[in-house]
C-alpha positions in Angstrom: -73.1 -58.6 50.3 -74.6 -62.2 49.8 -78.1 -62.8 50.0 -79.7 -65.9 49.6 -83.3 -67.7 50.7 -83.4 -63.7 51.6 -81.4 -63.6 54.1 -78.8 -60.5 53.5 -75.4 -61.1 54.9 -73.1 -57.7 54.8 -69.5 -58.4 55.3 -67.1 -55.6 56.0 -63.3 -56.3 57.7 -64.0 -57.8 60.6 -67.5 -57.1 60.6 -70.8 -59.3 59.6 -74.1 -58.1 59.8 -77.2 -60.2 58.8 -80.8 -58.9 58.0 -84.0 -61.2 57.1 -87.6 -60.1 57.5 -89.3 -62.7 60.0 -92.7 -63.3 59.8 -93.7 -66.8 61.0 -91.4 -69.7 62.8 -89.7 -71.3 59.6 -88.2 -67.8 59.0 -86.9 -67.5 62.7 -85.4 -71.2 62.0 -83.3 -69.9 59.0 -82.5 -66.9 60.7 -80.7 -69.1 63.7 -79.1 -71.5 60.8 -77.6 -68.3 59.4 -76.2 -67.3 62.8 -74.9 -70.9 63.5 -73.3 -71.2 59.6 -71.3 -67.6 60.7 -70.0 -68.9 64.1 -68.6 -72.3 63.1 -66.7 -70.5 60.1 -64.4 -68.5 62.5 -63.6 -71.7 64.6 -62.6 -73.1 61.3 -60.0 -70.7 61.3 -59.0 -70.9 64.6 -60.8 -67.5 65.4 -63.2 -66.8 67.8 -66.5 -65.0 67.7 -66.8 -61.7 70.0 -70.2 -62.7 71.1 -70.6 -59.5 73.8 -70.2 -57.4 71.0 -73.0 -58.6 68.9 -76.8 -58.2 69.1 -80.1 -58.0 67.8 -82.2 -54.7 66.9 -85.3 -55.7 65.9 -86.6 -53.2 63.1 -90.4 -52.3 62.9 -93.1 -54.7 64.3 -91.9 -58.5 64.5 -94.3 -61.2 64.5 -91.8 -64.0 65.9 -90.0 -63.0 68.4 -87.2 -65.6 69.1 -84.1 -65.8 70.6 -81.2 -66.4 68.8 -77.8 -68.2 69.6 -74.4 -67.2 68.8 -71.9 -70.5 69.6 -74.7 -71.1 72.6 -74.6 -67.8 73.9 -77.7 -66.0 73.6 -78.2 -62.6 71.9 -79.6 -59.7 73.6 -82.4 -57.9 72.6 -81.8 -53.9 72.2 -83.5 -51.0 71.2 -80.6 -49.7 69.5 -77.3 -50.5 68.2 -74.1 -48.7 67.7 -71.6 -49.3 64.2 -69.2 -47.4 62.9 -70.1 -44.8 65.5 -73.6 -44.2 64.7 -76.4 -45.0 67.0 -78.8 -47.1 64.9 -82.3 -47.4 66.8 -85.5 -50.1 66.3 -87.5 -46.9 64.7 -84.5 -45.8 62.2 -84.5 -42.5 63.4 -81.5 -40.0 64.4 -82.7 -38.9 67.4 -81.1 -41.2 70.1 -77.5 -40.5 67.8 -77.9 -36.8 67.9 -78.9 -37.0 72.2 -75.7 -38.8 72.6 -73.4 -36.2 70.1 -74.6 -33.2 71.5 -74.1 -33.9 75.3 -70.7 -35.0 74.0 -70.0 -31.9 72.5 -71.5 -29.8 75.1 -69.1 -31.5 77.3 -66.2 -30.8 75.0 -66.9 -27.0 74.6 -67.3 -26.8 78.6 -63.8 -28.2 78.3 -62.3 -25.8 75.8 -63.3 -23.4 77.5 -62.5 -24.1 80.6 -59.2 -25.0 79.9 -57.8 -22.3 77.1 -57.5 -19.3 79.9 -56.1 -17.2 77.3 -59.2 -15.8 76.4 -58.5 -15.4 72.6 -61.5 -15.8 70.4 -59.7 -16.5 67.3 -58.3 -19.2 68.9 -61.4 -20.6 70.4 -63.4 -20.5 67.4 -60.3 -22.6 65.7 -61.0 -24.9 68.4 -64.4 -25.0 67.8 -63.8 -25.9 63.7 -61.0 -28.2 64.4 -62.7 -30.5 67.6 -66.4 -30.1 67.5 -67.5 -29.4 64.0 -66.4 -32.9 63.1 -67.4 -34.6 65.7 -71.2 -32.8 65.1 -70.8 -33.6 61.2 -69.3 -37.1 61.0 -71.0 -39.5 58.9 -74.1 -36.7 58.7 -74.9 -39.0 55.3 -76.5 -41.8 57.4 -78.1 -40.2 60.4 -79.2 -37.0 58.4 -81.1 -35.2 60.8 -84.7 -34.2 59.0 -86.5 -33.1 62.5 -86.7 -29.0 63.4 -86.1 -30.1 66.9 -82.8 -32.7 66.2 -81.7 -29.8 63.8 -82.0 -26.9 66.8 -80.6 -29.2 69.1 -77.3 -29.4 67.0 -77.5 -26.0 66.7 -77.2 -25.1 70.0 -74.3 -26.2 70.5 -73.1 -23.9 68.3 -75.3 -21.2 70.0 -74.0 -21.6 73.5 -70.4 -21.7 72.4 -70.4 -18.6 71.2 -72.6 -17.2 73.5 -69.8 -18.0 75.9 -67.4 -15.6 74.1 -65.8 -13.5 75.7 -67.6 -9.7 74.5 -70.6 -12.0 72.8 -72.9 -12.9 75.3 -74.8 -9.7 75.0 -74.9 -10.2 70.7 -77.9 -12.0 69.1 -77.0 -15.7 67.3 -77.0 -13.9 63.9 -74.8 -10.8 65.3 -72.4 -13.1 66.4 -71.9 -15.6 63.7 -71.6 -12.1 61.2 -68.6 -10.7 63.8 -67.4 -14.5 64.1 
């Protein structure tokens, strides 16, 4: 991590980030130095900048909104931004992460259990541990879901799996994680 005229520059692999809180022009003017600094040090190495990869979430109210270049190519604006597989939004919250991992998992149970015609809940419920639970927890740390609703709506993927059990549809959520 570098940070200097307080501008924070995070470098990981192949990976830069940059963060600077802009409040008036001359902080929108170092923010575009910064940017132009990072793409001529690539060029010096005869790399290249993927400039459709990067963007700019803008965190909280911003008084100067600008538009900033990457080797002439503007940035786009989002609402949200996606590294190392979590969905980072404008507000800092979970909740557009936790959307996209549970209609991803929904679809992967469908799956499972579309496809495993044997029937066997031991089985299944391996399934379940070995390709959802993972997916559901991975990198929990960051996007740590505080919200009753974000926390019911990873539940229930849970809830409809095994309520799709063969002999547990009938059982209530607590009967049939006690019998699972």
């Amino acid at each position: 991590m570098l940070e200097r005229h307080g501008i924070v520059v995070k470098l990981f692999a192949d990976d830069v980030k940059v963060y600077m809180k802009i409040v008036n022009c001359d902080d929108a003017r170092k923010m575009q130095c910064a940017l132009d600094l990072i793409s001529k040090c690539p060029e010096e190495w005869q790399l290249s900048v993927s400039v459709s990869k990067c963007n700019l979430v803008t965190l909280g109210r911003s008084l100067a909104h600008g538009k900033y270049y990457i080797s002439d190519n503007q940035l786009p604006s989002c609402t949200q931004s996606r590294d190392l597989g979590i969905i980072v939004n404008s507000d800092l919250t979970p909740a557009d992460h936790i959307q996209q991992i549970t209609v991803k998992a929904h679809q992967r149970a469908n799956s499972i259990l579309r496809f495993f015609v044997s029937g066997n809940i031991s089985l299944l419920v391996r399934a379940f541990l070995v390709y959802f639970r993972p997916f559901l927890q991975y990198n929990s740390v960051v996007w740590s879901p505080y919200l009753k609703q974000d926390i019911m709506k990873i539940e229930k993927v849970q809830r409809q799996f095994t309520k799709r059990l063969r002999g547990y549809g009938h059982m209530s959520y607590v009967d049939r994680l006690a019998k699972l």
